[in-house]
Backbone as CSV, one residue per row, in Angstrom:
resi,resn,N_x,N_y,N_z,CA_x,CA_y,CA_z,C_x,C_y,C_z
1,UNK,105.905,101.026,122.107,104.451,101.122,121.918,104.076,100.540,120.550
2,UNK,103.088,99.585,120.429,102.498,99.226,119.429,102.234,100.443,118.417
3,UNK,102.902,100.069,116.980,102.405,100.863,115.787,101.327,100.310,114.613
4,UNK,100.974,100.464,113.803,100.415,100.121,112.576,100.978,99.652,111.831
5,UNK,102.341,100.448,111.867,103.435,100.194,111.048,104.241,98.591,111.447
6,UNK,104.082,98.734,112.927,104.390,97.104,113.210,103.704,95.983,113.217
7,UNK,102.166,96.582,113.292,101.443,95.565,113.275,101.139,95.014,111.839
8,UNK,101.736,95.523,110.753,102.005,94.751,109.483,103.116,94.822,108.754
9,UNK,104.437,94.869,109.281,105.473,94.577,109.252,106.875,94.000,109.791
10,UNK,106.040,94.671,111.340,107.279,94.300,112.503,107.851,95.158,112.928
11,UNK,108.294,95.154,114.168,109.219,96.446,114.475,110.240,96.493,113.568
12,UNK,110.818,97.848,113.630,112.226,98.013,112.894,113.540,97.356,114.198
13,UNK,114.235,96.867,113.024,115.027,95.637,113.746,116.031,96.544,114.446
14,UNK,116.931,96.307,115.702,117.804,97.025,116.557,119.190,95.892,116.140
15,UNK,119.244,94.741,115.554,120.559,94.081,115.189,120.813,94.734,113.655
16,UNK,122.058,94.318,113.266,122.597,94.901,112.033,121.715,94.121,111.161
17,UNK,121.668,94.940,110.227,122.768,95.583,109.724,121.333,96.880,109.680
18,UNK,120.388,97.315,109.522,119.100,98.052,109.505,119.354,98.661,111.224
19,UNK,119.532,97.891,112.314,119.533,98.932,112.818,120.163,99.637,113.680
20,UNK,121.510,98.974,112.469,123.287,100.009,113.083,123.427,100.955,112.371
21,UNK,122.269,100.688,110.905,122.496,102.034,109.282,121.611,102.879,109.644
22,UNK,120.327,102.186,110.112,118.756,103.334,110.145,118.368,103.483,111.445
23,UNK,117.573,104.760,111.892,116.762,104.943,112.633,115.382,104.890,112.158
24,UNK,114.474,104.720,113.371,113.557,104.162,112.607,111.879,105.469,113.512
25,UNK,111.120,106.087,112.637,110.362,106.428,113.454,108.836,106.293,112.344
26,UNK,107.878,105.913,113.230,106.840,105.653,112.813,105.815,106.901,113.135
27,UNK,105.583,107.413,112.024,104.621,108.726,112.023,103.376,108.272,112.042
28,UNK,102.526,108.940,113.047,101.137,108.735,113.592,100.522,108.534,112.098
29,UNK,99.664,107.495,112.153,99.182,107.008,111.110,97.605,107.838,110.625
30,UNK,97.100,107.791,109.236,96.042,108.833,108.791,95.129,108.171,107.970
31,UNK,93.920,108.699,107.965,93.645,107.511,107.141,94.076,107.484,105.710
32,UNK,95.258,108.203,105.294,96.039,107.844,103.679,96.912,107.728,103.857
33,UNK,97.639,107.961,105.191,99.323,107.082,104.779,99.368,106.376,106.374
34,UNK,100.350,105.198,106.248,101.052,104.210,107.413,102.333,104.797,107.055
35,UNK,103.187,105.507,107.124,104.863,106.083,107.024,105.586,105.649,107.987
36,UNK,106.430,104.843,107.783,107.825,104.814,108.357,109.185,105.708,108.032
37,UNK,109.617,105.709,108.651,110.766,107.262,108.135,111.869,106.376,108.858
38,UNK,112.593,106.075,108.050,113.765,105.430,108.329,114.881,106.741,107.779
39,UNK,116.280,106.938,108.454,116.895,107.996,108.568,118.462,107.447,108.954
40,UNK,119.448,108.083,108.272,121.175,107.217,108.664,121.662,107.491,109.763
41,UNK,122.158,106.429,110.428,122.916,106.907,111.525,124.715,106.819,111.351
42,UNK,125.052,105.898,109.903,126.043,106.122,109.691,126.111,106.483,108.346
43,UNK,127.647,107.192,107.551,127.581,107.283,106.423,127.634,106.521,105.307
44,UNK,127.248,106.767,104.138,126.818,105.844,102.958,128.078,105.207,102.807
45,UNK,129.369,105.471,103.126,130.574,104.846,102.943,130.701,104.455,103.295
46,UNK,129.936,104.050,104.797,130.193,103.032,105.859,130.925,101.616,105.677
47,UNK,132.169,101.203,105.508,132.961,100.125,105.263,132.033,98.678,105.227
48,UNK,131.041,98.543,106.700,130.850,97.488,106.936,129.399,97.775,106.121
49,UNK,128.770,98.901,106.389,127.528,98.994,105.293,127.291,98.269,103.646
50,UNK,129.017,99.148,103.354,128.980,98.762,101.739,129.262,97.280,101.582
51,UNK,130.185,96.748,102.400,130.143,95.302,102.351,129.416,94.384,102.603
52,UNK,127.928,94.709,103.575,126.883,93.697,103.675,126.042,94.029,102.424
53,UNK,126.142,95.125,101.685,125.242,95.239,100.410,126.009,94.828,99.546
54,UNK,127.022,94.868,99.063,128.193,94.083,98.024,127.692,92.481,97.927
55,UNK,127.555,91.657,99.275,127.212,90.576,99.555,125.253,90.047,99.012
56,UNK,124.701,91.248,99.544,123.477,91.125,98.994,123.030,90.956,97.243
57,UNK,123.879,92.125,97.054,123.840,91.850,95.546,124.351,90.657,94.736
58,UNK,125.487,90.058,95.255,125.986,88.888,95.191,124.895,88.156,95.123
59,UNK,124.409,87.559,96.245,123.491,86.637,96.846,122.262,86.680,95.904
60,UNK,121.723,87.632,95.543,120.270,88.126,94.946,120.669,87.695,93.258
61,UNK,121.783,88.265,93.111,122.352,87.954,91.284,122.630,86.624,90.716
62,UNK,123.306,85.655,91.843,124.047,84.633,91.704,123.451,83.838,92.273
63,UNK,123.175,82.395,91.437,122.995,81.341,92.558,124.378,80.346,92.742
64,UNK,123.998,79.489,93.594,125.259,78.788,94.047,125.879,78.133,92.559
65,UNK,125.121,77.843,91.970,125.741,76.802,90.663,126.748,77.802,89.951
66,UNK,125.916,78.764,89.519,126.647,79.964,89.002,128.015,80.162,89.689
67,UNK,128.131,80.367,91.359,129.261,80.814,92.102,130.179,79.736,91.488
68,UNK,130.157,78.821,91.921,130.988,77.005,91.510,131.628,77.513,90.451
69,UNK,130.426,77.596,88.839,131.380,77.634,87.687,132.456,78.574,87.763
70,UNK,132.066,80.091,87.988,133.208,81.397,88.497,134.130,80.256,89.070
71,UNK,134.020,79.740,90.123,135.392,79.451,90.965,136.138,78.296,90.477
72,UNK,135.444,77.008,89.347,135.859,76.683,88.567,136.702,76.765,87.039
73,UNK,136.107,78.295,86.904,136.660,78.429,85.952,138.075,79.827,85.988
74,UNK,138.329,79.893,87.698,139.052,80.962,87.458,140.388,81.144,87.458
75,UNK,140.910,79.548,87.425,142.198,79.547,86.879,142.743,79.213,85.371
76,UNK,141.748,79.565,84.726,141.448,78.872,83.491,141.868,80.788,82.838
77,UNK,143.172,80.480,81.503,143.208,81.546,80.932,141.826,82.333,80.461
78,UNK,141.073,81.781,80.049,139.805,82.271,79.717,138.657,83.398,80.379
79,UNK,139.292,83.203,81.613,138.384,83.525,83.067,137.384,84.800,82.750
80,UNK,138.475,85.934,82.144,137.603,87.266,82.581,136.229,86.694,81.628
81,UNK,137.086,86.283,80.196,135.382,86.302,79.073,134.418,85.216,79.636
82,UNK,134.655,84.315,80.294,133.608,83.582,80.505,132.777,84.184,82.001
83,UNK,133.660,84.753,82.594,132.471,85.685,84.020,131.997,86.622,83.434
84,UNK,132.714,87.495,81.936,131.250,88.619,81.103,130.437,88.135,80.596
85,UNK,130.619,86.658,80.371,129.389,85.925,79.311,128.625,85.522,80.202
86,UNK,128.947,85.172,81.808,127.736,84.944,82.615,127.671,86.193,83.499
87,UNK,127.784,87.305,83.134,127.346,88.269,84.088,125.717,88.067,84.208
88,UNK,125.918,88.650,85.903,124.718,88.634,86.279,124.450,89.730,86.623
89,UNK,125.432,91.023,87.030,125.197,91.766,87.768,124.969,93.101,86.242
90,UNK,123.697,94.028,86.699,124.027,94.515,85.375,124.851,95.894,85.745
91,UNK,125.323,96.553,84.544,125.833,97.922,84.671,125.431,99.073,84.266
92,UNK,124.237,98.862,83.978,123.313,100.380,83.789,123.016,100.610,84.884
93,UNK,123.413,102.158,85.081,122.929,102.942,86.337,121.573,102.650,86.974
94,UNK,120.626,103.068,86.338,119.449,103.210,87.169,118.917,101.608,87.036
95,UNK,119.529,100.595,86.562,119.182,99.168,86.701,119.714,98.444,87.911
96,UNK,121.282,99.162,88.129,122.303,99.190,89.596,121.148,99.255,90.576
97,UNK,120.666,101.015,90.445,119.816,101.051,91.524,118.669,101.110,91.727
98,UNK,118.037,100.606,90.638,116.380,100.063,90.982,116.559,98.605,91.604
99,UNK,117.700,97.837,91.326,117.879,96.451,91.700,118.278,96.672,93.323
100,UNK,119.037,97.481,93.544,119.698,97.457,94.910,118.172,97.937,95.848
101,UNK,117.543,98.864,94.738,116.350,99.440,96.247,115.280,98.436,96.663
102,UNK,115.537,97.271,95.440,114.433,95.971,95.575,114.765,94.875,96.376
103,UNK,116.313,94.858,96.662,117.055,93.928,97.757,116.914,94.322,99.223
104,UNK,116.843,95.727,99.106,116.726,96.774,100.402,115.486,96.491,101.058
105,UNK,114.631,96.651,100.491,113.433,96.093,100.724,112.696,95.031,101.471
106,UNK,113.505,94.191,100.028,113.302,92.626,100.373,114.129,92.039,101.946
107,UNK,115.270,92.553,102.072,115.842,92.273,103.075,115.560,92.964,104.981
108,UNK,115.115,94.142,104.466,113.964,94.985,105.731,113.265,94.260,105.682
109,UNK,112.047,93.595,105.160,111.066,93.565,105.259,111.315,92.046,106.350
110,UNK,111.892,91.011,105.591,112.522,90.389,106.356,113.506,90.329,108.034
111,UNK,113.901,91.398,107.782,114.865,91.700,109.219,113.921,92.193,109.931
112,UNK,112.720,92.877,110.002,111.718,93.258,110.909,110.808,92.178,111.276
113,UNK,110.680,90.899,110.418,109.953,90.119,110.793,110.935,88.819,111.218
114,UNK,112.042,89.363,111.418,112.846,88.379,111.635,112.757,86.977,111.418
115,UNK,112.593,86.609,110.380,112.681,85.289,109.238,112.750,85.657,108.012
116,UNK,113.358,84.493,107.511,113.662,84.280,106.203,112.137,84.076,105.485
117,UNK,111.957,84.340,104.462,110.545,84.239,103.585,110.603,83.598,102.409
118,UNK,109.990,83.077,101.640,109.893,82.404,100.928,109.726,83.301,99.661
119,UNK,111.139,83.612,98.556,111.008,84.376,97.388,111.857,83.709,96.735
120,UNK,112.184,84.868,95.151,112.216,83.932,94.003,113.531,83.904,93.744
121,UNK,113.982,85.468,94.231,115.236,85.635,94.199,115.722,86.143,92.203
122,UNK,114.566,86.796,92.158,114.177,86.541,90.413,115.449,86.926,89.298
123,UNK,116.387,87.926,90.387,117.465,88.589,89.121,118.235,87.559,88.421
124,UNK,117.994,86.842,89.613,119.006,85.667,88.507,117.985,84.984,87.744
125,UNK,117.165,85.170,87.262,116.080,84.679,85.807,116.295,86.358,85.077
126,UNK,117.165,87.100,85.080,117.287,87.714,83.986,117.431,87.858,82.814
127,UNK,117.093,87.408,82.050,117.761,87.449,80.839,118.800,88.701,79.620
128,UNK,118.027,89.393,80.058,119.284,90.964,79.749,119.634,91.594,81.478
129,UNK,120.640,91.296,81.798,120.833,91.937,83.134,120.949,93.497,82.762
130,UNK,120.575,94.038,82.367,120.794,95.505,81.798,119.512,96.104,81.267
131,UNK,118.646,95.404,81.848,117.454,95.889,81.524,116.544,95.819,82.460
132,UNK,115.455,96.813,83.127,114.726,95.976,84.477,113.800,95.293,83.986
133,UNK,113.674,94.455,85.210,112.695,92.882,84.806,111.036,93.213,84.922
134,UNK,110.223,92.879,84.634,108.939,93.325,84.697,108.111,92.551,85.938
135,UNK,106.968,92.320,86.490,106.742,92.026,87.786,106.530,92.967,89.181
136,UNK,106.026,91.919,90.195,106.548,92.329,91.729,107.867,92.747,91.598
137,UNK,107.900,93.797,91.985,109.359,94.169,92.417,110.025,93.500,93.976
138,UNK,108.977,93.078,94.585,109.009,92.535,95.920,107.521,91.091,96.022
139,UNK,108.032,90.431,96.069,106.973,89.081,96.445,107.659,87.886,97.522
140,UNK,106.940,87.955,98.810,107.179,86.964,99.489,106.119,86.137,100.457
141,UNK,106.168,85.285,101.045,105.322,84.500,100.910,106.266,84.148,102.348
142,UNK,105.217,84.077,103.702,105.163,83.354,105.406,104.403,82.514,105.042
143,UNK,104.600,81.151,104.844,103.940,79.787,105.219,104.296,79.499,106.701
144,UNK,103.645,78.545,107.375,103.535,77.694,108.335,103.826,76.278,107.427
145,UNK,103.991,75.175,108.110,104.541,73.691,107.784,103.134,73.563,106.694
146,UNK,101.432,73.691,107.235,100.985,73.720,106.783,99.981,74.430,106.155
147,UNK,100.451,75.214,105.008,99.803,76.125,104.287,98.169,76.313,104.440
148,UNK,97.414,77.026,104.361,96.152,77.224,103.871,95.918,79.130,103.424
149,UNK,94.681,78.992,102.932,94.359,80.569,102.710,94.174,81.119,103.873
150,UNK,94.588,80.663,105.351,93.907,81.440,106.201,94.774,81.889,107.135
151,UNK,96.231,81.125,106.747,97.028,81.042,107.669,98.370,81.364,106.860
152,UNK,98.478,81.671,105.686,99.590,82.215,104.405,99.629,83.825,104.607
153,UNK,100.932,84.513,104.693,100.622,85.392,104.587,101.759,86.028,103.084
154,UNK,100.988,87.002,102.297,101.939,87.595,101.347,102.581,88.952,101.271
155,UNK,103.628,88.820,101.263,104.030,90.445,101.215,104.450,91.096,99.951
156,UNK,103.693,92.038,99.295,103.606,92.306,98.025,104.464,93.570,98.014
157,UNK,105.664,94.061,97.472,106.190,94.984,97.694,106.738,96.150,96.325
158,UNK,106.716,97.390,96.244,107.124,98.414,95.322,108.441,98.921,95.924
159,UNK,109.689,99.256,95.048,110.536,100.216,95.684,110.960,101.008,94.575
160,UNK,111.225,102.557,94.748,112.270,103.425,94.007,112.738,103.725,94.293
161,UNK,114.042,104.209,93.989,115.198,104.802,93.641,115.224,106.308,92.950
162,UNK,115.623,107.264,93.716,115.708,108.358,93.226,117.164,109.704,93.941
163,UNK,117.861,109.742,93.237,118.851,110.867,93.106,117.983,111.329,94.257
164,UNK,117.165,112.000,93.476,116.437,113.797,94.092,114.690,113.190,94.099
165,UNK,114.096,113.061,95.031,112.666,112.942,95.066,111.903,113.718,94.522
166,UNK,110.955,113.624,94.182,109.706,114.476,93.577,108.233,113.848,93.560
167,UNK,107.180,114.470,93.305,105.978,114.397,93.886,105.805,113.239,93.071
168,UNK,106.391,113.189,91.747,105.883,111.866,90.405,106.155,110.807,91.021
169,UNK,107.533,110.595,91.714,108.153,109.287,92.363,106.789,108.774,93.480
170,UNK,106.673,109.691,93.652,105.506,109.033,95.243,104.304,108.742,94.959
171,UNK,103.957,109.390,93.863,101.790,109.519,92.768,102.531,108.040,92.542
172,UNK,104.059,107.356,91.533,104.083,106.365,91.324,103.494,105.197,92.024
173,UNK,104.580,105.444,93.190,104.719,104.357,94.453,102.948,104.226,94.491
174,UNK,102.517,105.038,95.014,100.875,104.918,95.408,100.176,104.299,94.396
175,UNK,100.111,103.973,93.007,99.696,103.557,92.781,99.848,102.098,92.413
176,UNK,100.843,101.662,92.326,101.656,99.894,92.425,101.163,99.977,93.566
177,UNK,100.738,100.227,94.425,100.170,100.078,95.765,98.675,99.928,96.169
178,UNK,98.077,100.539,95.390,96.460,99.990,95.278,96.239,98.995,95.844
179,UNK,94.755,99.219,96.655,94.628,98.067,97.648,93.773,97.248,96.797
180,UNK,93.480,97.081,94.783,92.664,96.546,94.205,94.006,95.263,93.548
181,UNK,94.946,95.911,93.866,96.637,95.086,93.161,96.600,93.873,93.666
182,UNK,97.092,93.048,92.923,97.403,91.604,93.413,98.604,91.414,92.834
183,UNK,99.138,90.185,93.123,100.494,89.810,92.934,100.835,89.442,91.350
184,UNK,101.800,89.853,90.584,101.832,89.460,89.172,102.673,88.300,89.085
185,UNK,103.471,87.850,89.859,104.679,87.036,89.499,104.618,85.906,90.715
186,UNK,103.138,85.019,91.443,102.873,84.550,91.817,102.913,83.084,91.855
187,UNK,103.021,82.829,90.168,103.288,81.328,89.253,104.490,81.722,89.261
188,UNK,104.827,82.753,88.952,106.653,82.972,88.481,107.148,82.083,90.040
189,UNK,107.353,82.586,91.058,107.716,81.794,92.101,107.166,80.438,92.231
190,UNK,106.118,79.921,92.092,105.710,78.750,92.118,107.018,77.471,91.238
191,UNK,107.051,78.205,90.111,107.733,77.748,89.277,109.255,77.729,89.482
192,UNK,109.803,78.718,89.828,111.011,78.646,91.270,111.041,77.997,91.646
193,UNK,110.298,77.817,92.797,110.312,76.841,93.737,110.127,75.157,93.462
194,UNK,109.781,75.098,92.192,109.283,73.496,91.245,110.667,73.089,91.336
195,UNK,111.922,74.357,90.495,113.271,73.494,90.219,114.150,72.794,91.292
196,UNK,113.866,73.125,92.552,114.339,72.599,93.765,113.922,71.303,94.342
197,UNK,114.280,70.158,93.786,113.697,69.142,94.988,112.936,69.500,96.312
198,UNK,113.898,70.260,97.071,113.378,70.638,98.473,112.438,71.897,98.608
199,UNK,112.032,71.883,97.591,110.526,72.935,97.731,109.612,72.436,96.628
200,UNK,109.551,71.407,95.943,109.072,70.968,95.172,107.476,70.800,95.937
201,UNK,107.463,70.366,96.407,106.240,69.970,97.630,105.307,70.785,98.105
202,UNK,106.488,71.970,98.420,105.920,72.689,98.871,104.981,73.934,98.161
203,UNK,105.433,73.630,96.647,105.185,75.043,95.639,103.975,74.044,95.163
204,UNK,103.492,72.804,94.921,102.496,72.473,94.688,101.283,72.637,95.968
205,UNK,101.559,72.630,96.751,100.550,73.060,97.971,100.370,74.366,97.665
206,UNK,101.141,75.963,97.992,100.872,77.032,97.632,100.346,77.592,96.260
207,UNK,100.781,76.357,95.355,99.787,76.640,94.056,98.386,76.280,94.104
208,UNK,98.016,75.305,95.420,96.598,75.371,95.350,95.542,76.070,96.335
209,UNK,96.669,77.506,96.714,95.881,78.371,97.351,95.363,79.563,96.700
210,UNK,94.651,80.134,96.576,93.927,81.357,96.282,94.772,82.856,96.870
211,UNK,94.913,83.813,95.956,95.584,84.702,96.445,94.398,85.534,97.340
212,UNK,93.275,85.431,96.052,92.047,86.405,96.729,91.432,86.340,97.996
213,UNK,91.736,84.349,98.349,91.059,84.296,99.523,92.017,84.484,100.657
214,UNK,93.294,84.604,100.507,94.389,85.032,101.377,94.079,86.600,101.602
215,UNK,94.119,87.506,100.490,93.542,88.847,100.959,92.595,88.932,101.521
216,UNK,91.199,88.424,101.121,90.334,88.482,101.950,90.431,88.394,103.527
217,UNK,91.266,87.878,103.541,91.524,87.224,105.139,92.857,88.215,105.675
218,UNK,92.745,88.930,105.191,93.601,90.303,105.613,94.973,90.010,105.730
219,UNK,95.555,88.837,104.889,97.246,88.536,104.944,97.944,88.930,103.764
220,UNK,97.505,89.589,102.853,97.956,90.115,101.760,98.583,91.975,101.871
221,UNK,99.980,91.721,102.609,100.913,92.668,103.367,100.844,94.096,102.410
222,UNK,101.428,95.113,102.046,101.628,95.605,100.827,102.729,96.916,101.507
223,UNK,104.432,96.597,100.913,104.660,97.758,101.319,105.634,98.489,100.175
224,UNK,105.747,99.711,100.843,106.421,100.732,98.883,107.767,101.359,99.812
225,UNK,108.872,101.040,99.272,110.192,101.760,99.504,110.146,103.056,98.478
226,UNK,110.723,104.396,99.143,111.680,105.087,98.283,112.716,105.287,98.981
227,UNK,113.942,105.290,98.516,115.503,105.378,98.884,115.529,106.066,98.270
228,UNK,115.996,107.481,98.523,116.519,108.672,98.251,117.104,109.378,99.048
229,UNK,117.265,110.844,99.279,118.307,111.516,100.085,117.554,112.169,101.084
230,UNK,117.966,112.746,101.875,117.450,113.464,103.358,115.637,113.849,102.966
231,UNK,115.321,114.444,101.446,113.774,115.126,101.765,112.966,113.898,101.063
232,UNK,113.646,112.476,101.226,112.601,111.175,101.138,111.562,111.224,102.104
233,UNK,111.849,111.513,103.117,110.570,111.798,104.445,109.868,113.181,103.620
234,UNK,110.218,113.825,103.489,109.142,115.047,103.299,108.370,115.098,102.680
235,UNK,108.476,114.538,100.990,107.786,114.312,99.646,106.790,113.331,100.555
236,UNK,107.026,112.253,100.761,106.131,110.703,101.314,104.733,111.779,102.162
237,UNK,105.663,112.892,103.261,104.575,112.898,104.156,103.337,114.249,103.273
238,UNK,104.208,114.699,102.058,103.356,115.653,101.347,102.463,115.428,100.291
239,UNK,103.043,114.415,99.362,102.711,113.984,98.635,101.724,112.499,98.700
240,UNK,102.475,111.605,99.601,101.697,110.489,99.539,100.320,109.995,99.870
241,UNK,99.157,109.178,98.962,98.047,109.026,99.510,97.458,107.829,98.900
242,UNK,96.563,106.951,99.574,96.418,105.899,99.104,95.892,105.112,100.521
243,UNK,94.513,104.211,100.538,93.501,104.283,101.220,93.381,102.434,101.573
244,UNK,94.449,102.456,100.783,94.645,100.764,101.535,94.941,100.996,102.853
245,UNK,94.573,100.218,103.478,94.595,99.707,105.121,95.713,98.613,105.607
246,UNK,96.596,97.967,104.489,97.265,96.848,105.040,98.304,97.192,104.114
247,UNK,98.930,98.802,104.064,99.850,99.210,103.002,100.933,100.187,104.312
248,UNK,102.190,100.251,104.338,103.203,100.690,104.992,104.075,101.069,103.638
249,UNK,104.270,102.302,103.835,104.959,103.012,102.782,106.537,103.489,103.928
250,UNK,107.244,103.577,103.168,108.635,103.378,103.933,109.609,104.677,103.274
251,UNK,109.981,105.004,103.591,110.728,105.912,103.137,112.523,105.754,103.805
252,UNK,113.259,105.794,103.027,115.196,106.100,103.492,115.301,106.874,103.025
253,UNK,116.061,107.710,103.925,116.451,109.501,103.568,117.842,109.277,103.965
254,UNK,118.847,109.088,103.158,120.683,108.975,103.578,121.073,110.127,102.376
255,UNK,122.181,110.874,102.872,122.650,111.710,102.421,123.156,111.430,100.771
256,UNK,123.777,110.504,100.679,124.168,110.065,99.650,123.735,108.797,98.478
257,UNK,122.804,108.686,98.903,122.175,107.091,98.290,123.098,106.534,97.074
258,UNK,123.538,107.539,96.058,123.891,107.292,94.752,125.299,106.329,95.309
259,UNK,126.637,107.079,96.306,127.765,106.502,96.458,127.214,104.904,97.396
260,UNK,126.484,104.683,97.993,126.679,103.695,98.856,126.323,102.727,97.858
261,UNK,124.899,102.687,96.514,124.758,101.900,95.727,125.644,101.208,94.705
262,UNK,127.019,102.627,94.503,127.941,102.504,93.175,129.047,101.719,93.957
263,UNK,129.286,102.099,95.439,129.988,101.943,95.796,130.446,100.109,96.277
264,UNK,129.340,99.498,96.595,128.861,98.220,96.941,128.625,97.595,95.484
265,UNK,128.209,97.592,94.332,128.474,97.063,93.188,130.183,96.836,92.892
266,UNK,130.797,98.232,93.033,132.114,98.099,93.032,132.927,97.157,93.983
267,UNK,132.425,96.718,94.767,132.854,95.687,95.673,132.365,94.185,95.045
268,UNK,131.300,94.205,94.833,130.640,93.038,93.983,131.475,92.279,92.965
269,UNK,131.660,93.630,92.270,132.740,93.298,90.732,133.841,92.985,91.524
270,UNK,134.315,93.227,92.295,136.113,92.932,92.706,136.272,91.737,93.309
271,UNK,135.225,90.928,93.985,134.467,89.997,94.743,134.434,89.222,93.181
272,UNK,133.607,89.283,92.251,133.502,88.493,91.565,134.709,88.308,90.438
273,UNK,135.561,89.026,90.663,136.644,89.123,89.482,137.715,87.800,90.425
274,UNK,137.800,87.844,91.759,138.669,86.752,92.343,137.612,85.777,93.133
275,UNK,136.677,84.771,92.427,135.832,84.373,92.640,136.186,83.430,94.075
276,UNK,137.178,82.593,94.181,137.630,82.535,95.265,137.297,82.447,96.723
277,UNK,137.305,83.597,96.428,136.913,84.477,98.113,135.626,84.207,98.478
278,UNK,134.602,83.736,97.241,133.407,84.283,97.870,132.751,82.711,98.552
């Protein structure tokens, strides 16, 4: 049955990797929340779980040039100091997992609409990987071949990360969510997309669209992750409120959030220590 929740996001996907990890149920919608309640069907240790997020983080941290030098340089006595001097991945805790809940995101949001979207991929413009980056935490962008304001759509996205939920985490979310918000890191991608020959073209066309007149035209998406543990559904459905109309607030409730995040970095690092492989 048609939801709200799908009609500005997509169904929740039934292929892996979202929907061999989550169940997915869409709570009758109000006029202050669109809730999705996503819920585990396997555990946070899940072998094949932690290894498609090991890979994500990879993918999101590293670009290909970066991978090359690692695998160039890893028979070289030098190896470990020159992969700490280009780390990408950082190692502060809550940077681990504010980064992982922004890939989570980014990659749902995608697997429900089943295509790839047009983002910046920004961690790798970090400059202190150990610090979080300022911005969209989530910005992507559905073109057609040919762009206009009427036919672009943007998906503007918030996510947190929390141990233990509480009412502050969700007043947060709601308000990065305001249906008055627009996109902050809009040129930031433009400018992305400039260094690529093969989007070069294309980032000068989307730079001469209007964000406002894309919202206006009701394609300006807006959705808020929290990843936390089993009472992520409960806080969302108690706490949350916020009167945008084209906003899907999402909630993951897995028993363990903290091991599956530490646990998949730890794969990352072992992955990137025998560059090789990847």
């Amino acid at each position: 049955m048609p939801t709200n929740q799908n009609s500005l996001i997509g169904r929740h996907p039934t292929s892996p990797v979202f929907g061999i990890w989550l169940s997915c149920d869409d709570v009758t919608v109000t006029p202050t929340k669109c809730h999705r309640k996503l819920s585990e069907l396997v555990p946070s240790n899940d072998a094949d779980l932690v290894e498609w997020l090991s890979k994500m983080l990879i993918k999101y941290h590293y670009d290909d040039n970066k991978i090359k030098r690692l695998k160039k340089k890893f028979a070289d006595i030098g190896f470990p100091q020159f992969a700490e001097q280009n780390r990408s991945l950082p190692k502060a805790d809550t940077v681990q997992k504010g980064n992982a809940a922004e890939i989570i995101l980014t990659e749902y949001i995608q697997s429900t609409l089943n295509k790839p979207l047009i983002q910046s991929f920004r961690f790798r413009y970090n400059a202190n990987v150990d610090q979080s980056m300022k911005g969209d935490d989530v910005l992507l962008i559905d073109s057609p071949k040919t762009p206009t304001n009427s036919n672009v759509k943007i998906y503007l996205g918030e996510s947190k990360y929390r141990g233990t939920p509480n009412s502050q985490v969700v007043t947060d979310l709601s308000k990065a969510l305001e249906k008055s918000k627009l996109p902050l890191s809009y040129s930031f991608l433009m400018d992305v997309l400039r260094r690529d020959k093969s989007t070069e073209a294309l980032a000068d066309i989307l730079d001469e669209l209007y964000v406002k007149d894309i919202k206006a035209n009701g394609n300006l998406i807006y959705a808020g992750l929290l990843l936390s543990n089993m009472n992520s559904h409960s806080n969302i459905e108690t706490h949350f409120s916020n009167n945008n109309p084209n906003l899907v607030i999402i909630s993951i409730g897995i028993n363990n959030p903290g091991r599956l995040i530490t646990e998949a970095y730890a794969l990352a690092e072992s992955k990137l220590s025998k560059p090789t492989t990847l």
